[in-house]
C-alpha positions as YAML, in Angstrom:
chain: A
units: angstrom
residues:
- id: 1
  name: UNK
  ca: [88.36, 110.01, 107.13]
- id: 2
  name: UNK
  ca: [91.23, 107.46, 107.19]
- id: 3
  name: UNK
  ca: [93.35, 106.92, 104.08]
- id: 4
  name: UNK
  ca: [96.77, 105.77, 104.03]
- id: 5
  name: UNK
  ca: [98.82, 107.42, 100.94]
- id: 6
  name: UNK
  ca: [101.88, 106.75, 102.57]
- id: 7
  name: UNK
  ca: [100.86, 102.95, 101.87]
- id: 8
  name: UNK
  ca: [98.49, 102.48, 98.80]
- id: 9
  name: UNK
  ca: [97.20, 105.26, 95.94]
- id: 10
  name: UNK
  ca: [94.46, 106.40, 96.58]
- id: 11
  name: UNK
  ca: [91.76, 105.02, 93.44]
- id: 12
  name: UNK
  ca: [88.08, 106.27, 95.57]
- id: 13
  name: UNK
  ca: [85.58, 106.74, 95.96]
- id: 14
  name: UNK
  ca: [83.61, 103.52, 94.85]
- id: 15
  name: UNK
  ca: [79.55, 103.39, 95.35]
- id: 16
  name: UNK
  ca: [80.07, 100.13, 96.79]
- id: 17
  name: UNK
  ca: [80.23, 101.17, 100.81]
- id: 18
  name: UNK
  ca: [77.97, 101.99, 103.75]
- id: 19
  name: UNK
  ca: [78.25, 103.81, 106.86]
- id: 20
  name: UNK
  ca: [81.09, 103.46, 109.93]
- id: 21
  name: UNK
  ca: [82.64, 100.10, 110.64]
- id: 22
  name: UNK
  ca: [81.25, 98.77, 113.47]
- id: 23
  name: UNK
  ca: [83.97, 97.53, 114.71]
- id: 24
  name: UNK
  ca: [87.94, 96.32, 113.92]
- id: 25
  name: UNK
  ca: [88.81, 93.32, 114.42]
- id: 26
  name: UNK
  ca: [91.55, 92.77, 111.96]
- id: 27
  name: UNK
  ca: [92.32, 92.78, 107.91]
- id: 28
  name: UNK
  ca: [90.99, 89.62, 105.68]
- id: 29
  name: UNK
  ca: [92.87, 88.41, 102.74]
- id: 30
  name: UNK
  ca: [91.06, 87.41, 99.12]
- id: 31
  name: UNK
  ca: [92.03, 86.16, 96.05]
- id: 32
  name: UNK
  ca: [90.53, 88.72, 93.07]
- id: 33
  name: UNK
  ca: [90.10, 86.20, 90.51]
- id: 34
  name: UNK
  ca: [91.20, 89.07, 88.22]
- id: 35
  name: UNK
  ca: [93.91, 91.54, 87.19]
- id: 36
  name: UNK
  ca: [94.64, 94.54, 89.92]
- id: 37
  name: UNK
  ca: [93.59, 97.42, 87.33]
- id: 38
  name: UNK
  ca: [90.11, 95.34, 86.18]
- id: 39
  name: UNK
  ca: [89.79, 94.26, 90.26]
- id: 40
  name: UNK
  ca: [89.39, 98.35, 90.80]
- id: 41
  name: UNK
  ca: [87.35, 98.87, 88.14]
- id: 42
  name: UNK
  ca: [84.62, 95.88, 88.72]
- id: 43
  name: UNK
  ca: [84.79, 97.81, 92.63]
- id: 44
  name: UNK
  ca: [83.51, 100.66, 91.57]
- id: 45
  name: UNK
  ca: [80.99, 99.73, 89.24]
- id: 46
  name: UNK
  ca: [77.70, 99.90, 91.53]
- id: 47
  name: UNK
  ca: [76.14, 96.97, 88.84]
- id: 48
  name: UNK
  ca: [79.01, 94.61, 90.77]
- id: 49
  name: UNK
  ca: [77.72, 95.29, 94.74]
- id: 50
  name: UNK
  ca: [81.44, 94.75, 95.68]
- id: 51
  name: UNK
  ca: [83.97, 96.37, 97.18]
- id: 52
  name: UNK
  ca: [87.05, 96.23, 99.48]
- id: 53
  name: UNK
  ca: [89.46, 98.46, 101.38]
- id: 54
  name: UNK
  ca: [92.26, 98.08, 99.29]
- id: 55
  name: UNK
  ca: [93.79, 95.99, 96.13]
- id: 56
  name: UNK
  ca: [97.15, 94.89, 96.04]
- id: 57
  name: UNK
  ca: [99.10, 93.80, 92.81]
- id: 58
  name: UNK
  ca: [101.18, 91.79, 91.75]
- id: 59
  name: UNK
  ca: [104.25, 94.19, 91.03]
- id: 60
  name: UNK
  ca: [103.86, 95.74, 94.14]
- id: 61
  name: UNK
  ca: [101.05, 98.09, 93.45]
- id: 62
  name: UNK
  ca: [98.48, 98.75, 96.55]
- id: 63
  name: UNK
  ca: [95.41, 100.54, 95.98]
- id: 64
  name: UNK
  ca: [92.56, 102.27, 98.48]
- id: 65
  name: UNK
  ca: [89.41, 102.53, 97.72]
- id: 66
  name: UNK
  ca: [87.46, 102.49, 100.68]
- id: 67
  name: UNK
  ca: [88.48, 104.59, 103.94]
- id: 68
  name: UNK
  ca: [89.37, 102.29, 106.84]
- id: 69
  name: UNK
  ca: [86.62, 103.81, 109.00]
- id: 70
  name: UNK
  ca: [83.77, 102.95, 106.61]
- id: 71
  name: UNK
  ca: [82.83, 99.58, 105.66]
- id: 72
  name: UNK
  ca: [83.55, 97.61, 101.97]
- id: 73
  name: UNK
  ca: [81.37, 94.69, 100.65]
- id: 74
  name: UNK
  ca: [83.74, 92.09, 101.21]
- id: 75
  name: UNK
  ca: [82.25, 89.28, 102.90]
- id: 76
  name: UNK
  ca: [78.99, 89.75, 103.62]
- id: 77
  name: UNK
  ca: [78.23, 89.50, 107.52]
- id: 78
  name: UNK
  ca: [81.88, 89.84, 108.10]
- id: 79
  name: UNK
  ca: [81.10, 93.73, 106.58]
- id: 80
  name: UNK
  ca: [81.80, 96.34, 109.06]
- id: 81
  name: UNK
  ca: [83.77, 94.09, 111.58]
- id: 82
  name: UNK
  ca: [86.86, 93.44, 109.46]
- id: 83
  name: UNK
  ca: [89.87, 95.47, 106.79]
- id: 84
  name: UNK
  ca: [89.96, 93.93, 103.76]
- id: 85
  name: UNK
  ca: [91.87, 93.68, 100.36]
- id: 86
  name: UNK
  ca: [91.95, 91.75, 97.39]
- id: 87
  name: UNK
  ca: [95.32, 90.43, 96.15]
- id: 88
  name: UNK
  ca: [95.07, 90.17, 92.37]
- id: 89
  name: UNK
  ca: [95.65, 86.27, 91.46]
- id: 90
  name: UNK
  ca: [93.47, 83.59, 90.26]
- id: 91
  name: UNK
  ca: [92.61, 80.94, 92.94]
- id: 92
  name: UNK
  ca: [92.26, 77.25, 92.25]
- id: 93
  name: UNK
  ca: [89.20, 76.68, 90.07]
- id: 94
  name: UNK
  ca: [89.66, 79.67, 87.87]
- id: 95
  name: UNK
  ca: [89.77, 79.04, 83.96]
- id: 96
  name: UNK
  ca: [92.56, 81.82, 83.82]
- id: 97
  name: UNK
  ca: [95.25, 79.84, 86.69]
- id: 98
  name: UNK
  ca: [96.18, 77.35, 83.61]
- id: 99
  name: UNK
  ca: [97.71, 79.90, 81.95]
- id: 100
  name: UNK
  ca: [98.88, 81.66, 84.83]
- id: 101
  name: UNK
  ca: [100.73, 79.02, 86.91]
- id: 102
  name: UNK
  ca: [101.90, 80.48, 90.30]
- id: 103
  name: UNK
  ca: [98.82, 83.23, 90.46]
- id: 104
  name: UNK
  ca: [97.16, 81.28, 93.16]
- id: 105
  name: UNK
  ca: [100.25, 82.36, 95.74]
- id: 106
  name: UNK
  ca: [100.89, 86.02, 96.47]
- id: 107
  name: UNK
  ca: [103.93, 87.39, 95.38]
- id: 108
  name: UNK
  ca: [106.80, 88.75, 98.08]
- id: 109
  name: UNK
  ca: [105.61, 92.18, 97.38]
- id: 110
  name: UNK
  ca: [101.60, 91.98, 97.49]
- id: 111
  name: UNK
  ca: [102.78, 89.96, 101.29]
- id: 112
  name: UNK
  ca: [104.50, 92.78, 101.53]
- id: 113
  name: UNK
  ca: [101.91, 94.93, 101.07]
- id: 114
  name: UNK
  ca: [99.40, 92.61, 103.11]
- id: 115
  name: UNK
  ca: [101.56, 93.17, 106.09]
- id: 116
  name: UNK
  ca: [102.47, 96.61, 105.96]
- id: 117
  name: UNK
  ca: [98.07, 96.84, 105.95]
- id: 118
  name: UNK
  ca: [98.08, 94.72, 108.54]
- id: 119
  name: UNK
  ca: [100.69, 96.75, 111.11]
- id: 120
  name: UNK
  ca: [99.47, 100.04, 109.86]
- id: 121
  name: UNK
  ca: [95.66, 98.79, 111.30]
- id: 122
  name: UNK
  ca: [96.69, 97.25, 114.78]
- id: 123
  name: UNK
  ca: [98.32, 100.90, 114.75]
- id: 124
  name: UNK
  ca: [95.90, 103.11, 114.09]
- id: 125
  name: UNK
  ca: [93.13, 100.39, 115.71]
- id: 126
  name: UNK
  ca: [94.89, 98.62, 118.29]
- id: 127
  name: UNK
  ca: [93.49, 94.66, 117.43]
- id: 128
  name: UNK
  ca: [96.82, 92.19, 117.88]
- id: 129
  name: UNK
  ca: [99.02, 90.74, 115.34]
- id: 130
  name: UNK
  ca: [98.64, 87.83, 115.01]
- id: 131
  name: UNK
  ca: [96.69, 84.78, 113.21]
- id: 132
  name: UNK
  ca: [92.72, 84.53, 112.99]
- id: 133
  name: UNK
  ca: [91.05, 81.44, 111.62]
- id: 134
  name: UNK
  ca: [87.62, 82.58, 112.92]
- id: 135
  name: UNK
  ca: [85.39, 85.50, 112.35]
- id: 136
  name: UNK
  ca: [85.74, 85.76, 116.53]
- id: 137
  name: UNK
  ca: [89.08, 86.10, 116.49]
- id: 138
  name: UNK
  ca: [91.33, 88.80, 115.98]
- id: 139
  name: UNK
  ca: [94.36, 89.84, 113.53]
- id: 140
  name: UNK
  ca: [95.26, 88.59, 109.93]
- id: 141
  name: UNK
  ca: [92.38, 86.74, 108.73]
- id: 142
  name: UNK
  ca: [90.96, 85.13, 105.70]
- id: 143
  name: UNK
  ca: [87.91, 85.07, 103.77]
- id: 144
  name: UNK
  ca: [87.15, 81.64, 103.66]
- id: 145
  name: UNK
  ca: [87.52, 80.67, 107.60]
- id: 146
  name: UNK
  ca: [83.47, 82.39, 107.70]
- id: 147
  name: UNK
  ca: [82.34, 80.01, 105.61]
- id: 148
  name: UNK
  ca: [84.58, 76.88, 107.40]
- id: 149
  name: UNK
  ca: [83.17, 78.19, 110.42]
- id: 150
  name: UNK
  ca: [79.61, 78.21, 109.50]
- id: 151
  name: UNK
  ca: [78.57, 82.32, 108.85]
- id: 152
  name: UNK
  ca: [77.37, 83.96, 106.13]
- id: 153
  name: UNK
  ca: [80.62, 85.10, 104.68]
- id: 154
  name: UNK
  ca: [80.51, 83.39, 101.16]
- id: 155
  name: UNK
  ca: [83.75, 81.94, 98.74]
- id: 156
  name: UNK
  ca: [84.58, 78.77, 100.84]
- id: 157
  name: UNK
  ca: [87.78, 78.56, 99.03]
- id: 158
  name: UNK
  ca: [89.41, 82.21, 99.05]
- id: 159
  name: UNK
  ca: [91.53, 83.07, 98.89]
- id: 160
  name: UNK
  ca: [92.56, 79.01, 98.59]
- id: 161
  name: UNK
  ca: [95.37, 76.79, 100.46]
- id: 162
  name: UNK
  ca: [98.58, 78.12, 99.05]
- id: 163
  name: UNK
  ca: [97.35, 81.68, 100.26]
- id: 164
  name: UNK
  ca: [96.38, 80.43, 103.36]
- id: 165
  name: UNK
  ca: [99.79, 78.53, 104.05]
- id: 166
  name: UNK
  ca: [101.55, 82.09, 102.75]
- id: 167
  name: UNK
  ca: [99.89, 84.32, 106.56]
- id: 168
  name: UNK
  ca: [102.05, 82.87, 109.30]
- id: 169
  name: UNK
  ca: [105.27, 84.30, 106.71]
- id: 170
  name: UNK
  ca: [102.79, 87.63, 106.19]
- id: 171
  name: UNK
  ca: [102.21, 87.74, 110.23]
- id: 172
  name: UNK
  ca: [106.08, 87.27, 110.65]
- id: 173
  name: UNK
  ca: [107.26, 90.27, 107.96]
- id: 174
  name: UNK
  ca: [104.56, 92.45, 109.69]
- id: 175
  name: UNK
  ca: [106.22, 91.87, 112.93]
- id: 176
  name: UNK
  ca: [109.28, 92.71, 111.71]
- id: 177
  name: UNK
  ca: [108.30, 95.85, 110.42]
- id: 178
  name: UNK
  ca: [107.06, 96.72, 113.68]
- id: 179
  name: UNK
  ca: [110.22, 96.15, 115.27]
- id: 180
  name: UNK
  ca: [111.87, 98.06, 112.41]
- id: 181
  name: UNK
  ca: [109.96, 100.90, 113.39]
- id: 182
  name: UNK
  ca: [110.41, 100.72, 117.03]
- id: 183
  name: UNK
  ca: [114.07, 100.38, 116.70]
- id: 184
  name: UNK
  ca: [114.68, 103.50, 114.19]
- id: 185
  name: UNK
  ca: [111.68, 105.53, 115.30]
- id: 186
  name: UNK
  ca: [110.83, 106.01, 111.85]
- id: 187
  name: UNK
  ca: [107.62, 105.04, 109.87]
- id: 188
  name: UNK
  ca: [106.84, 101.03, 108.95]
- id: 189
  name: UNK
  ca: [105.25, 100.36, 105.48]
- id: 190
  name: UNK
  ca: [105.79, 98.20, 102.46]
- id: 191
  name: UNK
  ca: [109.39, 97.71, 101.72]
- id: 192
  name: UNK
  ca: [110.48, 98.49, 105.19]
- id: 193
  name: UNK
  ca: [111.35, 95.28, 106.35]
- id: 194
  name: UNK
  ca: [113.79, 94.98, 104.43]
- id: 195
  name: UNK
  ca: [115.47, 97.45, 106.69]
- id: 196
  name: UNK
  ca: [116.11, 94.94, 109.27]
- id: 197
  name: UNK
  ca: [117.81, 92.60, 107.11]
- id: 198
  name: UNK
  ca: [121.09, 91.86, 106.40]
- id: 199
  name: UNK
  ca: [122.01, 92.04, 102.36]
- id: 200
  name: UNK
  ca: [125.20, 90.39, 100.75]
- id: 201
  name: UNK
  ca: [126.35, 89.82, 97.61]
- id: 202
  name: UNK
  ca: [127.85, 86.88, 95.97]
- id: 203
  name: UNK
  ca: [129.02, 86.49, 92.92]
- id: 204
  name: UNK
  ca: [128.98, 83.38, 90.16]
- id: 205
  name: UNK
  ca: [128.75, 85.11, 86.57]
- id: 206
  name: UNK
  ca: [126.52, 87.34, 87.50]
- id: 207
  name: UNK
  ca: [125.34, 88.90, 90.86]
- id: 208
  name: UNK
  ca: [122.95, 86.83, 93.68]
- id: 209
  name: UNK
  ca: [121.07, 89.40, 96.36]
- id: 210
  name: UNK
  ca: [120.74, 86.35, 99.42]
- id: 211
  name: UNK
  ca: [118.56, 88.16, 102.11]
- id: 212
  name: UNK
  ca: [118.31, 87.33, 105.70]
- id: 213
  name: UNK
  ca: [116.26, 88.51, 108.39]
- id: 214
  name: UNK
  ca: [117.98, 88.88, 111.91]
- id: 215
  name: UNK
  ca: [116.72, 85.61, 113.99]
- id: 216
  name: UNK
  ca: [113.97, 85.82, 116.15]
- id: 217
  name: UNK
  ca: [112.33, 84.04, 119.04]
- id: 218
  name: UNK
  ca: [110.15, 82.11, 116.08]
- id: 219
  name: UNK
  ca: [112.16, 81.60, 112.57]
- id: 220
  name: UNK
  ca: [114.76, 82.97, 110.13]
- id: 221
  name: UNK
  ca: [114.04, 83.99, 106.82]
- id: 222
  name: UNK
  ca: [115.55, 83.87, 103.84]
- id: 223
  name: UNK
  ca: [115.44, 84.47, 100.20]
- id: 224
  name: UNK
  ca: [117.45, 84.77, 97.03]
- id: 225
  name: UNK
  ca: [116.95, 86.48, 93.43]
- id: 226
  name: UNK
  ca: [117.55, 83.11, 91.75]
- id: 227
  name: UNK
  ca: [119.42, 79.53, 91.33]
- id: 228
  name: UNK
  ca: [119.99, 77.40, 94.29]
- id: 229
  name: UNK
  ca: [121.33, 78.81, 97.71]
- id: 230
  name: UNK
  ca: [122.71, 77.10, 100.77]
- id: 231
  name: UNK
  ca: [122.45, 78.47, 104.18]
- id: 232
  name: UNK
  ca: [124.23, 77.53, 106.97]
- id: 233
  name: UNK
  ca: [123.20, 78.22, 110.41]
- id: 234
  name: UNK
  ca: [125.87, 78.92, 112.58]
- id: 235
  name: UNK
  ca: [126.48, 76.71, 115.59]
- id: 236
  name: UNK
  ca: [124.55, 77.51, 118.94]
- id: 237
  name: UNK
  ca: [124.56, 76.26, 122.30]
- id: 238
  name: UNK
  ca: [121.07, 74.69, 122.81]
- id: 239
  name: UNK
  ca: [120.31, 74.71, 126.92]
- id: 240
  name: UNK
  ca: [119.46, 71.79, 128.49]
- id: 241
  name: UNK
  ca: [115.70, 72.81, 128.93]
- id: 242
  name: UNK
  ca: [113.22, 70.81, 126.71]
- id: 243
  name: UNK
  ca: [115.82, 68.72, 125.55]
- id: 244
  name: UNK
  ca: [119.59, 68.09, 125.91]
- id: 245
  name: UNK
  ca: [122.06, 70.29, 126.26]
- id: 246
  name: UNK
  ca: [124.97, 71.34, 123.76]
- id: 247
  name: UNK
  ca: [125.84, 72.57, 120.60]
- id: 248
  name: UNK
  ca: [124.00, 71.75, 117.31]
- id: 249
  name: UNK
  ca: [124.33, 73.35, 113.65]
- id: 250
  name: UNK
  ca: [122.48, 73.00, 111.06]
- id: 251
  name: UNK
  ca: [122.00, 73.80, 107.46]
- id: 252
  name: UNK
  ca: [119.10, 74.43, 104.45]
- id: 253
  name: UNK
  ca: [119.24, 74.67, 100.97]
- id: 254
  name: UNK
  ca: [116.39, 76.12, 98.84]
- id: 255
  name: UNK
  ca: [115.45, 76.62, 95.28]
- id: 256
  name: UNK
  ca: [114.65, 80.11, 94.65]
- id: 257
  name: UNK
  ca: [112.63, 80.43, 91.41]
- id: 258
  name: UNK
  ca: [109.51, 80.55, 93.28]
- id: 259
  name: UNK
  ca: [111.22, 83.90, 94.61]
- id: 260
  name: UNK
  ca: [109.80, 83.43, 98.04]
- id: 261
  name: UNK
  ca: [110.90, 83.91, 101.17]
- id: 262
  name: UNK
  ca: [111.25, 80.33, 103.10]
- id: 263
  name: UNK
  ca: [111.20, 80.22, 106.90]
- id: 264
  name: UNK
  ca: [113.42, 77.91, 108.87]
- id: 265
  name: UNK
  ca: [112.37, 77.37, 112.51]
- id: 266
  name: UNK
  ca: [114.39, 78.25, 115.17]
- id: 267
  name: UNK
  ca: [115.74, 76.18, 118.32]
- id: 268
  name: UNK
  ca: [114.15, 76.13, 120.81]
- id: 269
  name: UNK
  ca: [115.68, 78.04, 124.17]
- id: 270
  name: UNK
  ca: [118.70, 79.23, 121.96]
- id: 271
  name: UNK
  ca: [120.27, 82.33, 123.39]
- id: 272
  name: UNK
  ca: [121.25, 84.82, 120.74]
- id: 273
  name: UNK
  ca: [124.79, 85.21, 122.85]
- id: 274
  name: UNK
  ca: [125.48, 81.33, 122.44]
- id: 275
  name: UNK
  ca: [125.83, 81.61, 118.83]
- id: 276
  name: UNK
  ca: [129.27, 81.19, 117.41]
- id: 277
  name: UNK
  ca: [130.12, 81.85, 113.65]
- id: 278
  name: UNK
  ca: [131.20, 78.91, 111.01]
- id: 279
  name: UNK
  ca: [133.37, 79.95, 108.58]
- id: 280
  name: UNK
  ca: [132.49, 77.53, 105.50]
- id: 281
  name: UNK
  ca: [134.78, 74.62, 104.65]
- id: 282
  name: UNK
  ca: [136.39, 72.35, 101.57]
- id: 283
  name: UNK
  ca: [133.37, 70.44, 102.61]
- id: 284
  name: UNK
  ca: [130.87, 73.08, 101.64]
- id: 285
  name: UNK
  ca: [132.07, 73.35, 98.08]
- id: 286
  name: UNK
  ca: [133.64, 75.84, 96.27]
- id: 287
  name: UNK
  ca: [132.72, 79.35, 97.04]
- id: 288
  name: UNK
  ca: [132.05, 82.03, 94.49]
- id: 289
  name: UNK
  ca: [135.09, 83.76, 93.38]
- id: 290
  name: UNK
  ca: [136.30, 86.73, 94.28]
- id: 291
  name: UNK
  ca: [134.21, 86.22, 97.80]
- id: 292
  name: UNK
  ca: [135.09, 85.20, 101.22]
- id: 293
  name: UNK
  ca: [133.30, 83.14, 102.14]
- id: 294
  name: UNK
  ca: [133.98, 83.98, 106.09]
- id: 295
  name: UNK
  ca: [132.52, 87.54, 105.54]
- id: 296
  name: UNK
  ca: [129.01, 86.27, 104.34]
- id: 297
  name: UNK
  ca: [127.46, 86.39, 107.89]
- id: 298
  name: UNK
  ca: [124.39, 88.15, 108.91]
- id: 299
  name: UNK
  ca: [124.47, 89.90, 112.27]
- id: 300
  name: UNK
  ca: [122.86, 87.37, 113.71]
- id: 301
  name: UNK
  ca: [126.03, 84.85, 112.61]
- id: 302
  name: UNK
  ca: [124.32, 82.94, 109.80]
- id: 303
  name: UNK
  ca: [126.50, 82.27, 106.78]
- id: 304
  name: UNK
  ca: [124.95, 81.74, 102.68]
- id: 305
  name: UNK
  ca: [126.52, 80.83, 99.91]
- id: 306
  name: UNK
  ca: [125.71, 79.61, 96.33]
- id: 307
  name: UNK
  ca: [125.36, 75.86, 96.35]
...
């Protein structure tokens, strides 16, 4: 038996399962077309012949249904082979997205969620992190790339493009947890990412939480609670391999009210020890007051500010 309370409640058993997995190759991500609490219910009603390993909600709730080691009704041939779980949303086509604008993404906490599942299976089951677009591949996987690729999987558009576009950000938080959990020696799950990321608070009538991962060899990540936010990377010595060499700084500014996490690519070749810190400028604009505007840097020597 293999549940995982430390991750989702546990809401089994549901009728709707057979025998032992056959194999793990990964965990595939669907669209409900439904609410989280009716999702679990329409699971374990055996008129529905439908099931998955978990359900994750909008607000953050994750739900089990189905152990790991036994196989959900998911996606038909793909049964047995892969982890699943149904994000509660409404993908494009769905009479209820029109009055639910935004459902057809996944919120920061259900890819939360989504990657704290997927970390806690290439744990327990050893297949790699990373992407899957085919039902021969390994690692974070969707339900739609069966059909695309020609198997009997079903639902050729879930969990639908924005979802799709959301996994390399999903792949990226679950490596982070990983190296959370490496680096503290304590457990990974949902929420734990944030533990390798630096927090500051600025201040413009009313408080703005601006989050940044630490940089890795791939992209940095960022986020705010609301409004608009300008981030500054700091300046860093790009070698001269792949391109010339010298010193290059650059800058982003996002709109938050989607609430998501944006991801801005990194140099290539840029060593961590070549970075060196920007205090802001007259140039940048006022900054909020009361802060200092030299003290919002992340470890990593990346500077935010409200725009």
């Amino acid at each position: 038996m293999s549940r995982w309370p430390d991750l989702a409640q546990w809401r089994g058993p549901t009728p709707n399962q057979s025998g032992a997995m056959k194999q793990q190759r990964g965990l595939v991500v669907h669209i409900a077309s439904g609410y989280f609490e009716g999702t679990i219910a329409w699971e374990k009603n055996p008129e529905a012949d439908v099931s998955s390993h978990f359900v994750a909600g909008r607000a953050g709730q994750l739900a089990q249904l189905v152990d790991t080691d036994r196989t959900a009704w998911t996606q038909r041939d793909g049964n047995g082979y892969w982890l699943s779980v149904e994000c509660e949303g409404f993908a494009k086509g769905d009479k209820l997205l029109a009055t639910h604008p935004g459902w057809d993404r996944l919120t920061v906490e259900q890819m939360t969620d989504v990657a704290a599942l997927l970390l806690r299976g290439h744990e327990q089951y050893g297949y790699p992190l990373q992407l899957a677009g085919d039902p021969k591949g390994y690692g974070l996987g969707y339900h739609s790339m069966g059909a695309e690729n020609s198997y009997n999987w079903g639902h050729m558009f879930c969990p639908g493009e924005p979802i799709k576009a959301q996994l390399p950000e999903i792949l990226r938080m679950a490596k982070a947890m990983k190296a959370a959990k490496t680096a503290s020696g304590t457990p990974a799950g949902p929420g734990r990412v944030e533990d390798t990321m630096w927090q500051g608070i600025v201040r413009e009538g009313k408080a703005t939480t601006v989050v940044c991962t630490p940089w890795d060899e791939t992209a940095i990540s960022f986020g705010c609670d609301f409004g608009r936010t300008k981030l500054r990377v700091a300046r860093h010595q790009v070698p001269g391999v792949g391109r010339a060499g010298g010193w290059t700084t650059s800058e982003f500014v996002i709109s938050s009210e989607d609430k998501m996490r944006h991801d801005l690519p990194a140099l290539e070749g840029v060593d961590r020890t070549s970075i060196v810190r920007i205090p802001l400028t007259e140039a940048d604009g006022p900054a909020p007051a009361g802060s200092d505007p030299t003290g919002l840097e992340t470890p990593a020597g990346y500077l935010a500010w409200l725009a």
